[in-house]
C-alpha positions as CSV (number, residue, x, y, z in Angstrom):
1,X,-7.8,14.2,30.9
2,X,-4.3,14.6,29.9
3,X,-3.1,14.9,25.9
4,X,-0.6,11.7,27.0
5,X,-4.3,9.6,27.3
6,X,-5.7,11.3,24.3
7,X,-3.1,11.1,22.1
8,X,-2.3,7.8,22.9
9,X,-6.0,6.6,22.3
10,X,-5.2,8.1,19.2
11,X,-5.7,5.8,15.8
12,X,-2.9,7.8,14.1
13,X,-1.7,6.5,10.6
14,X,1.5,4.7,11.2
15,X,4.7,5.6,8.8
16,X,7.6,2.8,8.8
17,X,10.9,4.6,9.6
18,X,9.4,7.5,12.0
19,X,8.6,7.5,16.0
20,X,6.2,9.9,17.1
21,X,6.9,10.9,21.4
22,X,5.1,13.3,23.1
23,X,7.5,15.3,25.6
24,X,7.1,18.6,27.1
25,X,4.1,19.8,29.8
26,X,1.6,17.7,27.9
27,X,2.9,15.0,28.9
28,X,1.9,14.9,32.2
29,X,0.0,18.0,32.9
30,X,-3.7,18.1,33.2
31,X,-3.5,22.1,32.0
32,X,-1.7,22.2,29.0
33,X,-1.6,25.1,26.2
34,X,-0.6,22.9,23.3
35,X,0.5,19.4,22.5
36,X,4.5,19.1,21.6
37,X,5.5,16.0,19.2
38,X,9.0,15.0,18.4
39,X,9.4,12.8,14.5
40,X,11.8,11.1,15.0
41,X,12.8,9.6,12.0
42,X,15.7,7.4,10.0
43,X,17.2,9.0,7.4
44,X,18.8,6.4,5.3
45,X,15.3,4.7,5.3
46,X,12.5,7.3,4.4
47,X,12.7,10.7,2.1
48,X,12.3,14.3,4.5
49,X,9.6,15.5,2.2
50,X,7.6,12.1,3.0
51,X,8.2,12.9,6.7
52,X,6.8,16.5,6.6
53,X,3.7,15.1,4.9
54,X,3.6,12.9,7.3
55,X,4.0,15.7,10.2
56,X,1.6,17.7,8.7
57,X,-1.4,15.2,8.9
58,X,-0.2,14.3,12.0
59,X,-0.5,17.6,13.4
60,X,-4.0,18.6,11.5
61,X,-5.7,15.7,13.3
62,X,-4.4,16.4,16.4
63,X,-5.3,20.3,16.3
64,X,-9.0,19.2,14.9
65,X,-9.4,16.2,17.4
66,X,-8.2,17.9,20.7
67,X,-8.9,21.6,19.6
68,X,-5.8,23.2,20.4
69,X,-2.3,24.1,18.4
70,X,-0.2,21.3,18.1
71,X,3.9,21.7,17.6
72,X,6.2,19.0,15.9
73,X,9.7,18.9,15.7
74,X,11.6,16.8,13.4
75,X,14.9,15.1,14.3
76,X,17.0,11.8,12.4
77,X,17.6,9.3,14.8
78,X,21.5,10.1,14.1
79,X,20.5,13.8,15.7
80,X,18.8,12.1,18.5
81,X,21.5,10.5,19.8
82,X,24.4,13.3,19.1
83,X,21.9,15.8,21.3
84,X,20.1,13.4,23.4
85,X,17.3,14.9,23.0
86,X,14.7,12.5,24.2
87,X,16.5,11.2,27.1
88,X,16.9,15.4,28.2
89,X,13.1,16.0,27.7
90,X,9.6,14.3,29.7
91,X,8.5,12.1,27.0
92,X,6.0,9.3,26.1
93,X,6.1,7.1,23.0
94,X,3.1,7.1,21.1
């Protein structure tokens, strides 16, 4: 099964003011090494030390549900759209 079905079938805790996407090979490989998660998340709206609690349990479930390393990165929606990050990258909304 591929980590876009599992994580998606996922009951993660939801945080207002961050998006969680899945984007790199685990997104549609079958055979993938680790699962890559972009935060993205507005600034204005939510403190960065609430969003790297956030990431963490985010990224312990995922590791102890699915057994293998799991890799976050976190961006402001502001830093989204100056790089384009998503829209350059395979990615799924989770």
């Amino acid at each position: 099964m591929n980590a876009k079905k599992r994580i998606t079938d996922f009951d993660f805790e939801r945080v207002e003011h961050v998006e969680l996407y899945l984007f790199g090979s685990s997104v549609f490989a079958l055979d993938y090494n680790d699962i890559d998660l972009a935060l993205v998340y507005d600034k204005p709206q939510i403190k960065i030390k609430d969003v790297i609690t956030y990431r963490r349990k985010i990224e312990k479930e995922i590791s102890e549900k699915l057994s293998c390393s799991c890799n976050t990165i976190l961006i402001s929606k502001e830093e989204e759209i100056e790089m384009n990050f998503l829209s350059n990258a395979k990615n799924v909304k989770i």
